[in-house]
mmCIF file of the N, C-alpha and C atoms, coordinates in Angstrom:
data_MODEL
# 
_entry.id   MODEL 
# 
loop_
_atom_site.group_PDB 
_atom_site.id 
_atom_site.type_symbol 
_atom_site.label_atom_id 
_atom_site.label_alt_id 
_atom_site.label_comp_id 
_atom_site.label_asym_id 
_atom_site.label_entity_id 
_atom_site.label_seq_id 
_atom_site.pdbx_PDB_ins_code 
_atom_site.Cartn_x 
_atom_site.Cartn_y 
_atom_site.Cartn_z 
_atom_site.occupancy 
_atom_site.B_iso_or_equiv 
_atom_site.pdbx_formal_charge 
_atom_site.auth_seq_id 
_atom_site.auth_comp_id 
_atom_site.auth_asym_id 
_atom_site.auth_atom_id 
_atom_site.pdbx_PDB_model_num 
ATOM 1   N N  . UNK A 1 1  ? 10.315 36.745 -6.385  1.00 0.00 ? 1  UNK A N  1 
ATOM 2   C CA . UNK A 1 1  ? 9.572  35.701 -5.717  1.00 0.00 ? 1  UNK A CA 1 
ATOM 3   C C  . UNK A 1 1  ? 8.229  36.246 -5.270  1.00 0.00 ? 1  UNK A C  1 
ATOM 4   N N  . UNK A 1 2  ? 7.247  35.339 -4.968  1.00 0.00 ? 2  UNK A N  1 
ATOM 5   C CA . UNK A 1 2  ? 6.055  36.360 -4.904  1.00 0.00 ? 2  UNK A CA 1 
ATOM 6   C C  . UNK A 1 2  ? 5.873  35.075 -3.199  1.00 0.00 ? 2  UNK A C  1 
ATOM 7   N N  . UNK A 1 3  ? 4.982  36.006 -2.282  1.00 0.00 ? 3  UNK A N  1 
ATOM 8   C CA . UNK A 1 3  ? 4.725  35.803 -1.362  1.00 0.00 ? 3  UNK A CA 1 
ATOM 9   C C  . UNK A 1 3  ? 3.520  34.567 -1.347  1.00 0.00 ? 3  UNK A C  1 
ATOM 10  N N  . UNK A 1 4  ? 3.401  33.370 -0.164  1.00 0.00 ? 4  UNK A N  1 
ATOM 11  C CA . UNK A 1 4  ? 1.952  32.620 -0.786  1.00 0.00 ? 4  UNK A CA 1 
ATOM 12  C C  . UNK A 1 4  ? 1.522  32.462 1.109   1.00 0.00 ? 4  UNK A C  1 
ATOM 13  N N  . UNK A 1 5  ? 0.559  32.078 1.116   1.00 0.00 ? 5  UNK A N  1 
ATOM 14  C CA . UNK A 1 5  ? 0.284  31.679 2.373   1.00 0.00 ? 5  UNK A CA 1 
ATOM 15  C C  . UNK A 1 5  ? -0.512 30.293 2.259   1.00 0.00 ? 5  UNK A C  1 
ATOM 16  N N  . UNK A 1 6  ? 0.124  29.276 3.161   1.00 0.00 ? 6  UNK A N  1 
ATOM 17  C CA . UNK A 1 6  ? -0.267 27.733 3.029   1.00 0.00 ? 6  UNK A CA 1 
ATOM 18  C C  . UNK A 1 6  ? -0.904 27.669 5.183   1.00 0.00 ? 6  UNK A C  1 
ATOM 19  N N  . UNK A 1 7  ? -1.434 26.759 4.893   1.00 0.00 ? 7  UNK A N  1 
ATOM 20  C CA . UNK A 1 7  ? -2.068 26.167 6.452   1.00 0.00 ? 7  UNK A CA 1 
ATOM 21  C C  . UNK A 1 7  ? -1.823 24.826 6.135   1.00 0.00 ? 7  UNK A C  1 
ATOM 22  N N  . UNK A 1 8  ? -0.817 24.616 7.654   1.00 0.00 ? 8  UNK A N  1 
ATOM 23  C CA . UNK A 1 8  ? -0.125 23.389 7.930   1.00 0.00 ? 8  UNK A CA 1 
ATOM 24  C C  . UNK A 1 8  ? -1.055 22.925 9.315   1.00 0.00 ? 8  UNK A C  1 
ATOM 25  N N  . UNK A 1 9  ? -0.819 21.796 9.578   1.00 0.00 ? 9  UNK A N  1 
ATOM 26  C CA . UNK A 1 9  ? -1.160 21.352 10.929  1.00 0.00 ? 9  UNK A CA 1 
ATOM 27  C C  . UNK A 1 9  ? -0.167 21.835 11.761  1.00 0.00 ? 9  UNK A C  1 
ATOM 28  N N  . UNK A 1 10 ? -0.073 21.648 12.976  1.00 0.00 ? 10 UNK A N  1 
ATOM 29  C CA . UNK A 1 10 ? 0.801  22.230 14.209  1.00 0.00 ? 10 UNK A CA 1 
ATOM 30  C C  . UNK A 1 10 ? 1.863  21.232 13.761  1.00 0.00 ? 10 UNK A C  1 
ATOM 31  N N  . UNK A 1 11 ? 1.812  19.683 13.895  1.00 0.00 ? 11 UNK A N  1 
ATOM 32  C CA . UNK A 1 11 ? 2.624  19.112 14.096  1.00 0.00 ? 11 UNK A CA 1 
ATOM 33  C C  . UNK A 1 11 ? 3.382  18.782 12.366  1.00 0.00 ? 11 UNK A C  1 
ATOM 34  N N  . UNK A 1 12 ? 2.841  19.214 11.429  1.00 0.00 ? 12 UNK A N  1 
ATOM 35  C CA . UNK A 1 12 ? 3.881  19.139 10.520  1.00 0.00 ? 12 UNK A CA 1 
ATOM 36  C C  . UNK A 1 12 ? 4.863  20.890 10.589  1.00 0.00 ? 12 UNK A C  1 
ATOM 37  N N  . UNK A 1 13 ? 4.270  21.475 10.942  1.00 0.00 ? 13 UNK A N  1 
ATOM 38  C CA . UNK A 1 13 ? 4.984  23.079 11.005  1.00 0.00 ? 13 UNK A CA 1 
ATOM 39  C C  . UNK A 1 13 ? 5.994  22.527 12.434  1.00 0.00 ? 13 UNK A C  1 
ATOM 40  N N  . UNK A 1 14 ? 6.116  22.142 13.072  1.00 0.00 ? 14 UNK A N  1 
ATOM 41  C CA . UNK A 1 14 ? 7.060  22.027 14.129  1.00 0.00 ? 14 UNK A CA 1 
ATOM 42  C C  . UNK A 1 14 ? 7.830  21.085 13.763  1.00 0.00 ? 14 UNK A C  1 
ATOM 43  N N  . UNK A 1 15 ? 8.022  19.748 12.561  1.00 0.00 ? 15 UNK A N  1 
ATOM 44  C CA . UNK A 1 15 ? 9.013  19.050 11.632  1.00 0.00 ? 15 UNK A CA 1 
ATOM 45  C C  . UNK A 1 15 ? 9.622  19.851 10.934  1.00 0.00 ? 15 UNK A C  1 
ATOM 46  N N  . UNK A 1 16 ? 8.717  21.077 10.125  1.00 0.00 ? 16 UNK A N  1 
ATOM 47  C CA . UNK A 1 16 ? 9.586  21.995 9.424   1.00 0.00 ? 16 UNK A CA 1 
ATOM 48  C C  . UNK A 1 16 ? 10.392 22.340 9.694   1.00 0.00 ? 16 UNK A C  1 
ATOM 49  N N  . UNK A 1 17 ? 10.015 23.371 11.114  1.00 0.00 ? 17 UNK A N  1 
ATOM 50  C CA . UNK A 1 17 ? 11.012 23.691 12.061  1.00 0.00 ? 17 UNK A CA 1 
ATOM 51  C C  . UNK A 1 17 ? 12.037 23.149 12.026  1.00 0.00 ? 17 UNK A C  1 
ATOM 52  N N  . UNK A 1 18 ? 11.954 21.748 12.789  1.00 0.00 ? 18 UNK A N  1 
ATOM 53  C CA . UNK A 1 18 ? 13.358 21.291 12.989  1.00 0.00 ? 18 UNK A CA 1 
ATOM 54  C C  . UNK A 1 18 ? 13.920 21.070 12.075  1.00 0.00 ? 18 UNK A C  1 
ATOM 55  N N  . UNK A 1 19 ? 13.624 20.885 10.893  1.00 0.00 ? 19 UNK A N  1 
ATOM 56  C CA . UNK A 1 19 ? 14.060 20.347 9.995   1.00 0.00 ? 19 UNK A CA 1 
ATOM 57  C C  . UNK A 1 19 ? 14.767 21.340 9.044   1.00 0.00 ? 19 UNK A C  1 
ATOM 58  N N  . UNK A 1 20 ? 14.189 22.439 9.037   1.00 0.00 ? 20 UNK A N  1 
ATOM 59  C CA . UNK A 1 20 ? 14.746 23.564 8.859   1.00 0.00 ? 20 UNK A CA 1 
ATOM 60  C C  . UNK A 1 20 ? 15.885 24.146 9.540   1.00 0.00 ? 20 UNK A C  1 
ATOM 61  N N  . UNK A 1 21 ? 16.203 24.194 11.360  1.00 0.00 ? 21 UNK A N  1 
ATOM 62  C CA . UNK A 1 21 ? 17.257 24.014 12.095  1.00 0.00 ? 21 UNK A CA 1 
ATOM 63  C C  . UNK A 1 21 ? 18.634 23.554 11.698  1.00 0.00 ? 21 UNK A C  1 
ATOM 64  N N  . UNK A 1 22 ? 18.201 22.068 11.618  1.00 0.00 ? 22 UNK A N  1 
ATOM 65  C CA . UNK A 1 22 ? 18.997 20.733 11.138  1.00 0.00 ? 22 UNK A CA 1 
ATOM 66  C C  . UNK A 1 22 ? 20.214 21.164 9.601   1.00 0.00 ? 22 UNK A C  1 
ATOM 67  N N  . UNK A 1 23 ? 19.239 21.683 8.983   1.00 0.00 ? 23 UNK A N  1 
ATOM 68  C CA . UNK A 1 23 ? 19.768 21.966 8.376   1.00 0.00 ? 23 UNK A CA 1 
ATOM 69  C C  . UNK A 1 23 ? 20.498 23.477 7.461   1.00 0.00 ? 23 UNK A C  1 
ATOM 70  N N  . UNK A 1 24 ? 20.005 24.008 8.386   1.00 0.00 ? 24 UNK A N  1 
ATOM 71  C CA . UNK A 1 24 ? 20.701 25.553 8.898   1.00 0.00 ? 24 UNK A CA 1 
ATOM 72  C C  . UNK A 1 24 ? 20.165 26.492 7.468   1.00 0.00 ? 24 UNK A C  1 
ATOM 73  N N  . UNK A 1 25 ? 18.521 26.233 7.190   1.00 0.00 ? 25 UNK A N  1 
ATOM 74  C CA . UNK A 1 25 ? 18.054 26.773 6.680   1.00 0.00 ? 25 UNK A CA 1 
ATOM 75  C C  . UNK A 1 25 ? 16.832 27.475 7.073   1.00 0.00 ? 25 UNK A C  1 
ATOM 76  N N  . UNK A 1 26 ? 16.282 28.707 6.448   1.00 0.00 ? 26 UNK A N  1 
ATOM 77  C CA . UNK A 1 26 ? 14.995 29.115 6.911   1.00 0.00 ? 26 UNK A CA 1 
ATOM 78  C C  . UNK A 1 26 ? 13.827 28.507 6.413   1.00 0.00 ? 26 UNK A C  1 
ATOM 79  N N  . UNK A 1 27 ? 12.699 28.222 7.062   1.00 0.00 ? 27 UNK A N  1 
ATOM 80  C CA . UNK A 1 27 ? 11.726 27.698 6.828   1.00 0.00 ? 27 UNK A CA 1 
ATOM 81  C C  . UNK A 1 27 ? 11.208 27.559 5.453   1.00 0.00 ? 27 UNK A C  1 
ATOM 82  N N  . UNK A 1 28 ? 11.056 29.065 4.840   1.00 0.00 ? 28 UNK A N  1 
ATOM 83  C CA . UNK A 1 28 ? 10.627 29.437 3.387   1.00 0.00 ? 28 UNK A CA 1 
ATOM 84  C C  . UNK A 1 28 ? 11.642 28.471 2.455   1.00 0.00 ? 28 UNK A C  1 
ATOM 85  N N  . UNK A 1 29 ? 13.121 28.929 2.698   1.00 0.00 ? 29 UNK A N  1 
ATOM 86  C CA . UNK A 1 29 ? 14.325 27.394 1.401   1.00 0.00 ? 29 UNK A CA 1 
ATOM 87  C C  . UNK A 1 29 ? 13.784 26.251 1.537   1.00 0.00 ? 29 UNK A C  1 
ATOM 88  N N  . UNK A 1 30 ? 13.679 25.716 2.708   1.00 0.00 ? 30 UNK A N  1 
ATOM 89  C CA . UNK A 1 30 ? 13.351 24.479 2.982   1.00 0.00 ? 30 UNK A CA 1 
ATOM 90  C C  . UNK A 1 30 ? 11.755 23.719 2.101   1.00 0.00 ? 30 UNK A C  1 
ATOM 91  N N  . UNK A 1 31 ? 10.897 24.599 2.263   1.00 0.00 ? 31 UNK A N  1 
ATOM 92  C CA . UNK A 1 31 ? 9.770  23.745 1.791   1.00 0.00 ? 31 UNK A CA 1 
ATOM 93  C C  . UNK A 1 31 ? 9.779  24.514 0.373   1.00 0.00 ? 31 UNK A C  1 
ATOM 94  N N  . UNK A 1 32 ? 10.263 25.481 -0.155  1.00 0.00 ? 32 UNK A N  1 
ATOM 95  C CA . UNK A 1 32 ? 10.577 25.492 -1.240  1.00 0.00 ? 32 UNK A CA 1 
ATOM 96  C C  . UNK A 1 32 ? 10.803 24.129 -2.259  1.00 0.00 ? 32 UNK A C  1 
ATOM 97  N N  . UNK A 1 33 ? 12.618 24.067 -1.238  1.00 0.00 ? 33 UNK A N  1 
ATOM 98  C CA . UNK A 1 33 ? 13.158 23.368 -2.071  1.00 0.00 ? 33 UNK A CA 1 
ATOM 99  C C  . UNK A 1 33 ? 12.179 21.728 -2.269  1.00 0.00 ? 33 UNK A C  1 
ATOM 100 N N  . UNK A 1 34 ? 11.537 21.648 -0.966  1.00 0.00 ? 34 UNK A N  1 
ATOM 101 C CA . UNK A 1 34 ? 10.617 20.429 -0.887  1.00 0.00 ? 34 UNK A CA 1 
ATOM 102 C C  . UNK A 1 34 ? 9.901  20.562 -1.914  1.00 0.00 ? 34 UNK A C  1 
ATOM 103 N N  . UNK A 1 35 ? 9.115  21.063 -2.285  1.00 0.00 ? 35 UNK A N  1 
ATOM 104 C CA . UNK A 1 35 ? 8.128  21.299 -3.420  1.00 0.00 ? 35 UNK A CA 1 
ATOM 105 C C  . UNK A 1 35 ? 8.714  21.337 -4.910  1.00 0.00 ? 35 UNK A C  1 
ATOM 106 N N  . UNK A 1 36 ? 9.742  21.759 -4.811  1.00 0.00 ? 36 UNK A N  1 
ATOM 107 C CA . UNK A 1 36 ? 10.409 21.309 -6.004  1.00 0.00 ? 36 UNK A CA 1 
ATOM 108 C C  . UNK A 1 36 ? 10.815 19.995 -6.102  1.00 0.00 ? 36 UNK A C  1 
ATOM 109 N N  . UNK A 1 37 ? 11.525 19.193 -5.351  1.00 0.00 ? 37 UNK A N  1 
ATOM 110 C CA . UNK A 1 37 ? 11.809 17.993 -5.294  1.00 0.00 ? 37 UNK A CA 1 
ATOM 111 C C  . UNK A 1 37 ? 10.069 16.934 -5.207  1.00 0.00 ? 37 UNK A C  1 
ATOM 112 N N  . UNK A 1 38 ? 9.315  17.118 -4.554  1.00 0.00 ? 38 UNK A N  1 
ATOM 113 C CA . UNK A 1 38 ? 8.090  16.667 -5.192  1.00 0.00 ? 38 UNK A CA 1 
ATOM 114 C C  . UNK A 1 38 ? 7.467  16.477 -6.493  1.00 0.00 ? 38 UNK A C  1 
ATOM 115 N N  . UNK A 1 39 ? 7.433  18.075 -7.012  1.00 0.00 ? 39 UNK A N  1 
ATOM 116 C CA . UNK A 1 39 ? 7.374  18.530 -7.791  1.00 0.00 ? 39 UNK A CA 1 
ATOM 117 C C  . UNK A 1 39 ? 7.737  17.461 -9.319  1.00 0.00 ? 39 UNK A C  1 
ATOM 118 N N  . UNK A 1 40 ? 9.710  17.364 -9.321  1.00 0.00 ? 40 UNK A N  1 
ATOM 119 C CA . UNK A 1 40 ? 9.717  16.798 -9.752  1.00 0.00 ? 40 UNK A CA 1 
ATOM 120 C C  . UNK A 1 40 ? 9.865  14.969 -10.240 1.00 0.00 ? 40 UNK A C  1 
ATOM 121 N N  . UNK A 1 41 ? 9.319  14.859 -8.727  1.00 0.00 ? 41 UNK A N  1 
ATOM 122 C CA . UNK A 1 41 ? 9.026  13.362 -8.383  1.00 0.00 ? 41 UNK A CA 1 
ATOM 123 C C  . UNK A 1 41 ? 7.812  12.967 -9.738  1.00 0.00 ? 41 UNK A C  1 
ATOM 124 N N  . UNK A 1 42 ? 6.704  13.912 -9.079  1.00 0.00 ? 42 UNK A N  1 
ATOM 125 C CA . UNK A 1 42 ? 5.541  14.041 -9.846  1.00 0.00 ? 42 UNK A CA 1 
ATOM 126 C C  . UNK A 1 42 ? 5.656  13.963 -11.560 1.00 0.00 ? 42 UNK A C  1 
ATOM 127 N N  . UNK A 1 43 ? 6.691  14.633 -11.984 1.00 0.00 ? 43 UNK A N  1 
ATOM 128 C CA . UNK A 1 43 ? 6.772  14.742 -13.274 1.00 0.00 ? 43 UNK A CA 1 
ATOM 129 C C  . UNK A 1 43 ? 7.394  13.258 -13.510 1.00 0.00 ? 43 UNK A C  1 
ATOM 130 N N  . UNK A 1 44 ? 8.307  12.860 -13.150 1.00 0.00 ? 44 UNK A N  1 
ATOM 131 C CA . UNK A 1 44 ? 9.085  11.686 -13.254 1.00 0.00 ? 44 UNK A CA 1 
ATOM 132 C C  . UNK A 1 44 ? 7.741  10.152 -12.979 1.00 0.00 ? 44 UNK A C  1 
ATOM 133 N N  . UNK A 1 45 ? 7.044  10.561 -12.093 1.00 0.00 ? 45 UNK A N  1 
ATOM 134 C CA . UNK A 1 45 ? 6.198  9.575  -12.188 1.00 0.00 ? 45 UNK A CA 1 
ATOM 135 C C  . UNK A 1 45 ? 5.000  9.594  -13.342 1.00 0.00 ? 45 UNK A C  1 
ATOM 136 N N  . UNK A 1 46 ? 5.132  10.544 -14.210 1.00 0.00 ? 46 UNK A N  1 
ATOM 137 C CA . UNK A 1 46 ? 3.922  10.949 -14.869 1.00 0.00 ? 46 UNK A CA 1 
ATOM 138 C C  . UNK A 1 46 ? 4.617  10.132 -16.163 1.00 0.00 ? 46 UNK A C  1 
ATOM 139 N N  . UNK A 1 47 ? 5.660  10.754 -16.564 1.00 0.00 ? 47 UNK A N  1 
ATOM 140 C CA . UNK A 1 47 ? 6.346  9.980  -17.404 1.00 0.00 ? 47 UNK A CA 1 
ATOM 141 C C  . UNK A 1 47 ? 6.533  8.983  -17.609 1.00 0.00 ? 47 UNK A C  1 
ATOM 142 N N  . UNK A 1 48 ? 6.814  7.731  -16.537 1.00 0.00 ? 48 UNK A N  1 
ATOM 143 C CA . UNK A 1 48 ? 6.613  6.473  -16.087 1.00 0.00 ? 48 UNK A CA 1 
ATOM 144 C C  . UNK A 1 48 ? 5.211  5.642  -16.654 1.00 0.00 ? 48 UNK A C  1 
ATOM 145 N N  . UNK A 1 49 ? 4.114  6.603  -16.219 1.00 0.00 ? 49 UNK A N  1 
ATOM 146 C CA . UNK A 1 49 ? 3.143  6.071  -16.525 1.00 0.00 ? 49 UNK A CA 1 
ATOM 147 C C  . UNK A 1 49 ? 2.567  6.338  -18.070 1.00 0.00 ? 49 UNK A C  1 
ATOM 148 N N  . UNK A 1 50 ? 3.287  7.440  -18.650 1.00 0.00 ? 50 UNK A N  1 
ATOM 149 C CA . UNK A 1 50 ? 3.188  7.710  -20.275 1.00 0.00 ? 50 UNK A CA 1 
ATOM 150 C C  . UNK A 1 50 ? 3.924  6.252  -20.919 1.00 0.00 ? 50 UNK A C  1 
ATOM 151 N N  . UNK A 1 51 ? 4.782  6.053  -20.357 1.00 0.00 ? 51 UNK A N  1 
ATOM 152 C CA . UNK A 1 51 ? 5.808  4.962  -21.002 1.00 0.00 ? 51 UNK A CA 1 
ATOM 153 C C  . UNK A 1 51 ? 5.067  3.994  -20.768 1.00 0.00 ? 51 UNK A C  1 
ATOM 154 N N  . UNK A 1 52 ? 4.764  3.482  -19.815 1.00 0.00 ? 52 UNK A N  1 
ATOM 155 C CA . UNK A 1 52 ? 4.168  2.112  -19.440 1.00 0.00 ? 52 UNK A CA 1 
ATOM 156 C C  . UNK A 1 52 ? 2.601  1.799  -20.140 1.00 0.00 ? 52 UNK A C  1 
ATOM 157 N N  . UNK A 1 53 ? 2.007  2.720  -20.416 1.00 0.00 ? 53 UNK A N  1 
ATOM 158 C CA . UNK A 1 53 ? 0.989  3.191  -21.557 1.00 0.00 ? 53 UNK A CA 1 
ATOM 159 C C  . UNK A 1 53 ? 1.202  2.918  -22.797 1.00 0.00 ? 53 UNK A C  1 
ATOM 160 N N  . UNK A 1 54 ? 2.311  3.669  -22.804 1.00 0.00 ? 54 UNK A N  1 
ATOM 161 C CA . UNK A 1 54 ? 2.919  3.366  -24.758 1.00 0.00 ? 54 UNK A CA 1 
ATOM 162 C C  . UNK A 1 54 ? 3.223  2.173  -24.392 1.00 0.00 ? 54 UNK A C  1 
ATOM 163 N N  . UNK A 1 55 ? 4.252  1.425  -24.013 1.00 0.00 ? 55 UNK A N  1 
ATOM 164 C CA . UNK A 1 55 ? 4.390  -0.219 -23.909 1.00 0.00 ? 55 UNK A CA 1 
ATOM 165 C C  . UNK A 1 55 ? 3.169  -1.254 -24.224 1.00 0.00 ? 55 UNK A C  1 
ATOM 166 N N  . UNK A 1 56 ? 2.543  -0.573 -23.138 1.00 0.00 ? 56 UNK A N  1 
ATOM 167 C CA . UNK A 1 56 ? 1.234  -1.586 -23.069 1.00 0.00 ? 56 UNK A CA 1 
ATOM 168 C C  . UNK A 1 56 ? 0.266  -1.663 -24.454 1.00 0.00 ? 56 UNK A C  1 
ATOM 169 N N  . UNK A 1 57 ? 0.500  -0.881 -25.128 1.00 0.00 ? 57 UNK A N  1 
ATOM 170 C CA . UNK A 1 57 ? -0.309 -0.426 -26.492 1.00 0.00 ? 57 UNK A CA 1 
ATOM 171 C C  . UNK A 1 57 ? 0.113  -0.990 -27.396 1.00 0.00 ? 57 UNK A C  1 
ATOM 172 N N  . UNK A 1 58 ? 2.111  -0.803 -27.503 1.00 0.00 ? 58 UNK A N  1 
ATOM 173 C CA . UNK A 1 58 ? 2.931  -1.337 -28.348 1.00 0.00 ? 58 UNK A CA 1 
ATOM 174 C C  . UNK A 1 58 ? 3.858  -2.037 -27.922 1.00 0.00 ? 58 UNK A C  1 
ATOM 175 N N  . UNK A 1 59 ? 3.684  -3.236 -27.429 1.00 0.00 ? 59 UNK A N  1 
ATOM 176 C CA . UNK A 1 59 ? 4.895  -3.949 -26.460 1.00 0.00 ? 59 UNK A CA 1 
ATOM 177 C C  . UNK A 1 59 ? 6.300  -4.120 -27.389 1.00 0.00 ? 59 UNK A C  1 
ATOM 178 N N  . UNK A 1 60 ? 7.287  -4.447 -27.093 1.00 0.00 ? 60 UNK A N  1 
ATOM 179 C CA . UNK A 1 60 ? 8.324  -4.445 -27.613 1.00 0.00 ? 60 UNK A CA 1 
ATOM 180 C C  . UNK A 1 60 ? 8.928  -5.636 -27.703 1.00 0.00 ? 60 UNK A C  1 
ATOM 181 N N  . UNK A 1 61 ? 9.322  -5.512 -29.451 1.00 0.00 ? 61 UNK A N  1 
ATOM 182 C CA . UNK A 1 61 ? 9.514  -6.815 -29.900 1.00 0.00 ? 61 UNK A CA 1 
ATOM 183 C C  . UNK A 1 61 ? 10.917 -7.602 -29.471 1.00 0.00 ? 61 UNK A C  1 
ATOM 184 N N  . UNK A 1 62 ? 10.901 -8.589 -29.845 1.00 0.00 ? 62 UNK A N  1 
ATOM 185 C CA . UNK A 1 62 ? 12.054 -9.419 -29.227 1.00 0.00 ? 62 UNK A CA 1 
ATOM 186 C C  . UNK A 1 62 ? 13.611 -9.253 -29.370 1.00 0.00 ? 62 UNK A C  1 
ATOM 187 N N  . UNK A 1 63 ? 13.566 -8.557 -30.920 1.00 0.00 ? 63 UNK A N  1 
ATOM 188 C CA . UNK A 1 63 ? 14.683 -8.207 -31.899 1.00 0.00 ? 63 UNK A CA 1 
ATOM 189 C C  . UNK A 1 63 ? 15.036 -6.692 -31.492 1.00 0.00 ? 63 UNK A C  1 
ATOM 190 N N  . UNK A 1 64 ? 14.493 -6.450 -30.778 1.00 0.00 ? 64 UNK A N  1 
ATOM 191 C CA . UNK A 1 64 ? 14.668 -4.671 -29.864 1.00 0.00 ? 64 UNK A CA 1 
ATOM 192 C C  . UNK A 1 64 ? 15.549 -4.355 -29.128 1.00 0.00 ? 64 UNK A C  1 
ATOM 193 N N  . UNK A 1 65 ? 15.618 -5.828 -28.107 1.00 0.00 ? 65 UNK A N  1 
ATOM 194 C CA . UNK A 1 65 ? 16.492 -5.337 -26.812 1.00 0.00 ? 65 UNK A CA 1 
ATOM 195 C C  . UNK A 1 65 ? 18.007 -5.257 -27.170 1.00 0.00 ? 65 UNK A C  1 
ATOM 196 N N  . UNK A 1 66 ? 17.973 -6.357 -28.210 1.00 0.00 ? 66 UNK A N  1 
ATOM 197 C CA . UNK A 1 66 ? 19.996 -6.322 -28.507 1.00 0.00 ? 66 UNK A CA 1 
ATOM 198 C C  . UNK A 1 66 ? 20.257 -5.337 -29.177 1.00 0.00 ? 66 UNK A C  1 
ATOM 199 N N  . UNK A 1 67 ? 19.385 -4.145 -29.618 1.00 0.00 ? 67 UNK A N  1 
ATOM 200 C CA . UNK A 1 67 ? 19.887 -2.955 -30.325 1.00 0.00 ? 67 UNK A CA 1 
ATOM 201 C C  . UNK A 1 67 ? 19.678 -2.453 -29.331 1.00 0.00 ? 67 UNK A C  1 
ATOM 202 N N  . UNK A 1 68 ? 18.858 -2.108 -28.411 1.00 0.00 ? 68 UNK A N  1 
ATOM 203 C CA . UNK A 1 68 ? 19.074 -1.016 -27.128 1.00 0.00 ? 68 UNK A CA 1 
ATOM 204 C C  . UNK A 1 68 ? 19.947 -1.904 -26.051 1.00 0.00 ? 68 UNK A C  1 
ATOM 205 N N  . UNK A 1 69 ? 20.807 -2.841 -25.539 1.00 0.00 ? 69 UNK A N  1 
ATOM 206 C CA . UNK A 1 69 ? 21.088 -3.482 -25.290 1.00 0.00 ? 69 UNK A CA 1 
ATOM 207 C C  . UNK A 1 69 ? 22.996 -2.543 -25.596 1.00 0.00 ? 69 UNK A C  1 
ATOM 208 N N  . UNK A 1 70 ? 23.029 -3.199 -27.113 1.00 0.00 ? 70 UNK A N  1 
ATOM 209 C CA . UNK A 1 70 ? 24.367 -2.517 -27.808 1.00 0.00 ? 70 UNK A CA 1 
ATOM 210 C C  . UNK A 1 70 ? 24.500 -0.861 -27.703 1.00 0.00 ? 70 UNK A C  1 
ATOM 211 N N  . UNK A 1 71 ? 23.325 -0.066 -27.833 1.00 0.00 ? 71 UNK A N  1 
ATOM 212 C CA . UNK A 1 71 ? 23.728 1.032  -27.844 1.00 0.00 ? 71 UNK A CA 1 
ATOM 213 C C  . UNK A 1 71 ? 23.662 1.630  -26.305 1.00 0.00 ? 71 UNK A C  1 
ATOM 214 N N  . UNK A 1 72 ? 23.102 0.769  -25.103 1.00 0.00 ? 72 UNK A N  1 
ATOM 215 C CA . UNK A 1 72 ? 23.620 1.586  -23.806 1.00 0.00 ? 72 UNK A CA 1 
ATOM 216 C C  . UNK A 1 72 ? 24.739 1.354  -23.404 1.00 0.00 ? 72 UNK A C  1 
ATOM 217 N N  . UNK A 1 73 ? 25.790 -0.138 -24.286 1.00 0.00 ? 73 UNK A N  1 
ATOM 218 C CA . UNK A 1 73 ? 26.758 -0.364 -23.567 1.00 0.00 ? 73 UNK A CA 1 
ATOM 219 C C  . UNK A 1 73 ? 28.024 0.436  -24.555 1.00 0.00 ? 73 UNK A C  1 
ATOM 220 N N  . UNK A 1 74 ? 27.679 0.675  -25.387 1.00 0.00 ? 74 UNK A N  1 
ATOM 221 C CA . UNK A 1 74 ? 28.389 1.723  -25.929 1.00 0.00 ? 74 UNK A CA 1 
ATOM 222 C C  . UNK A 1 74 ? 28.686 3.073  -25.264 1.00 0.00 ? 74 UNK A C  1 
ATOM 223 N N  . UNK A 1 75 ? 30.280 3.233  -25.011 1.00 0.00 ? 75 UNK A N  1 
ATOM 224 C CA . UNK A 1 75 ? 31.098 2.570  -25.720 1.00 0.00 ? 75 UNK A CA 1 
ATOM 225 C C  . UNK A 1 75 ? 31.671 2.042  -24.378 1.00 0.00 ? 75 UNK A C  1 
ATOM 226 N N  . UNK A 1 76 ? 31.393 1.125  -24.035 1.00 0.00 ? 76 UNK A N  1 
ATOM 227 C CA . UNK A 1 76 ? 32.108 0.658  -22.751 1.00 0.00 ? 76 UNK A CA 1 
ATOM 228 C C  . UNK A 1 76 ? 32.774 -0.976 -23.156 1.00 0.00 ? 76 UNK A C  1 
ATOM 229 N N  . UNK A 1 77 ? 32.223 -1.124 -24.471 1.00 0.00 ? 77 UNK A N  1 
ATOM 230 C CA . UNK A 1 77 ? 32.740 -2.102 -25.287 1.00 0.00 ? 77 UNK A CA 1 
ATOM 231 C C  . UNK A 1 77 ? 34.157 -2.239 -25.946 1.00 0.00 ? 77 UNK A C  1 
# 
């Protein structure tokens, strides 16, 4: 792991804190793990907007949905 140094305001470093407490972790796991979970918010929203891009370019035809339709309910059929 390599060491980083960030500058917080007072009052988000004293949420950490507790929040870190709360959940009976040290400060460093905690916003770790935060930044990863952002992290991959970020990616998930990026993707979203790749898709909604391709859609918008190539909307999807009418005769589409009952084949994606059949193959998500597979096999629950």
């Amino acid at each position: 792991m390599e060491t980083v140094q960030i500058v917080l305001d007072k009052g988000l470093l004293q949420a950490t804190d507790r929040a870190a407490r709360r959940m009976k972790r040290n400060r460093s796991a905690l916003v770790r793990e935060a930044l990863r979970e952002h992290l991959k918010r970020l990616e998930v929203r990026s993707n979203e907007e790749r898709d909604r891009e391709g859609y918008s370019r190539q909307p999807q035809t009418r005769d589409e949905s009952p084949l994606w339709e059949a193959e998500a309910a597979w096999p629950a059929e």
